[in-house]
N, C-alpha and C positions, 0 to 999 in steps of 0.2 A: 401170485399173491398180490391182493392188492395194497396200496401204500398206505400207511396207518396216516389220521387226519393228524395234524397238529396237535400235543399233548392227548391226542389219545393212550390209550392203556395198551398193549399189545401184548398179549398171553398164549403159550401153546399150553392148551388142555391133554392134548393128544396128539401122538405120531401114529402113525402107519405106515411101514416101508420093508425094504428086504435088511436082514443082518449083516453088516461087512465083517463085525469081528465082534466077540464078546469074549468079556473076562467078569466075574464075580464081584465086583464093586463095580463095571460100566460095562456100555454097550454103545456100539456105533451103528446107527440106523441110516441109512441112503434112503430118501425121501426125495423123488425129482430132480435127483443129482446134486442134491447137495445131502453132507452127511454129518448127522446130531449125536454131537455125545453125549448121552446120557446115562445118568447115575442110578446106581440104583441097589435096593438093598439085594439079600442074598436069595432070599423066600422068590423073589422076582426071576434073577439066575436061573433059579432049578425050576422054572414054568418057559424059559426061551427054547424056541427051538433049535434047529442047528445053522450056524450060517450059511447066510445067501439064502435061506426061505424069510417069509412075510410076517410079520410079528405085527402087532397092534399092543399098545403102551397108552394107560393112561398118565398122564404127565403134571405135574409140578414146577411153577418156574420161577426160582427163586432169585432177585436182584439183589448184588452186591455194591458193596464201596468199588471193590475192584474185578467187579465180574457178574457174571449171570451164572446160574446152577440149572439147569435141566434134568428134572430128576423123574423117572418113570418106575411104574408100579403093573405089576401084572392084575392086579383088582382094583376097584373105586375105590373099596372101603379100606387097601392100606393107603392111597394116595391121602384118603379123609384122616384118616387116624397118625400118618406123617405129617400132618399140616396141623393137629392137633399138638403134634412132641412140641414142632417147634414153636409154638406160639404161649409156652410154658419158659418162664426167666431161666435162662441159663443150659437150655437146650439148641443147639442149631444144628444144620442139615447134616452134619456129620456122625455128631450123636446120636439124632431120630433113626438115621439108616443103621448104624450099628448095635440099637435097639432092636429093631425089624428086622435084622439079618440074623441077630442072636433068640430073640422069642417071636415062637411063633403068633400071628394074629391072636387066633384065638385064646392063645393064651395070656398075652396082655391086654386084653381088655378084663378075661377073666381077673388078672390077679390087680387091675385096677378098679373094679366093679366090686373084687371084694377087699378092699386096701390093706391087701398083702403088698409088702415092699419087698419080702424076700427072693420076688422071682426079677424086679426091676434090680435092685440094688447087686444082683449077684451079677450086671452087665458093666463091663470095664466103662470107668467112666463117671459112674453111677454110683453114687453113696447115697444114706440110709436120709438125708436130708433132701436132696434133689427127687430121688423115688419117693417120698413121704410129700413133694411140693405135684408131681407130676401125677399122682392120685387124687391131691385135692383140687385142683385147678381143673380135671380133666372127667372126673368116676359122671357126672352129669352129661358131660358135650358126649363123651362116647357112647352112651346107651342111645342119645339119639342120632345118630350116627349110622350107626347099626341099623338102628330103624330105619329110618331112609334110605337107608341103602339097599332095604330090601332081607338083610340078612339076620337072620335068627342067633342072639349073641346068647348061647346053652352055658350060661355063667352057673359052673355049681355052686356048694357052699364049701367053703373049705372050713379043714379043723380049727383053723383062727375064728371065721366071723361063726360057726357052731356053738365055738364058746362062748364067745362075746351073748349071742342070741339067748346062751342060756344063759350065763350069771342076768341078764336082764331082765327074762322071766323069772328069778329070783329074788327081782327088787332093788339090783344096782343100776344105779342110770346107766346111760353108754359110756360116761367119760367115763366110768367109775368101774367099769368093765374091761373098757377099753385098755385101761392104765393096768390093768390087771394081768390082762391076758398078753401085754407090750412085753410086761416083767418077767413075766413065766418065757414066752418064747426065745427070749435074749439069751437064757441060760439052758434051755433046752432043745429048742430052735421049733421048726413048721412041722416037723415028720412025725410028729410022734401025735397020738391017737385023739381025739375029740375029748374024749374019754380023762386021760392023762392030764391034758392041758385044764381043762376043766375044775378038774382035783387040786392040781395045784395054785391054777387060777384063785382057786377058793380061800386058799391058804395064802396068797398076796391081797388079797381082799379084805382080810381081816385087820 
């Protein structure tokens, strides 16, 4: 490897090497005799192979006060969307993996694409104010994202933004829908029917 110039940058994108040992939060890769720990969520784990075979990681590498973080990803698009958590106040590399270790990709972006909190907020760690900041800060960067990455982000609708959609074609603004349909799910919660929330929506509305 050659020797980085003077205050250049020096960043691994990516490793390539054989497995020494893997556990479910890391993994040690032997790359030309020397060997990288790295970090990594769970989603990642259950795509390694077995060790002493060849793996390929795309990588993150995050500089500390007191350390450096190497953290790998079995796709681009969760390295993009981990480099996304943590560039949200009050999210760092610990919490973005134990995000992505507990929801699957697709479905957070799904449930930040439709600003459900109830699928972020239900991750240790994560209250109804930090999942309400990491949807707004983020439902724009991750659509393109996705895009660029090539990958088709199948965001349905859920029974929250349903309703929202209809008290709107009804005539309430969004805040005014919005604030409607916050009230009804707090006391009734996500599961319950487009249909239901709606109804009731209608009766916080008034």
């Amino acid at each position: 490897m050659p020797r980085p110039e003077e205050g250049e940058e020096v960043l691994i994108a990516s490793l390539r090497g054989k497995i020494a040992r893997k556990s479910p939060d890391k993994v040690e890769i032997a790359v030309g005799g020397v060997g990288f720990k790295v970090l990594i969520p769970f989603s990642t784990y259950q795509a390694l192979p077995a060790e002493r075979e060849e793996v390929s990681l795309f990588t993150s590498m995050q500089v500390k006060e007191n350390g450096i973080d190497l953290i790998g990803f079995a796709t681009e698009a969760e390295r993009e969307v981990f480099e996304l958590l943590i560039s949200v106040s009050g999210v760092g590399v610990k919490l973005a993996l134990t995000i992505l270790s507990g929801i699957k990709i697709d479905d957070l972006v799904n449930s930040i694409m439709s600003e459900d909190r109830s699928l972020l907020s239900s991750v240790s760690g994560i209250g109804q104010k930090t999942a309400g900041r990491v949807i707004l800060e983020l439902k724009e960067k991750v659509a393109k994202v996705m895009a660029s990455a090539g990958i088709s982000a199948h965001v349905k609708i859920t029974q929250v933004e349903e309703a929202i959609m209809a008290l709107e074609a009804l005539g309430y603004s969004r805040y005014e829908a919005k604030r409607a349909v916050d009230i009804v799910i707090k006391e009734i919660g996500t599961q319950q029917s487009s249909e239901t929330i709606i109804r009731e929506a209608l009766k916080a509305a008034v």
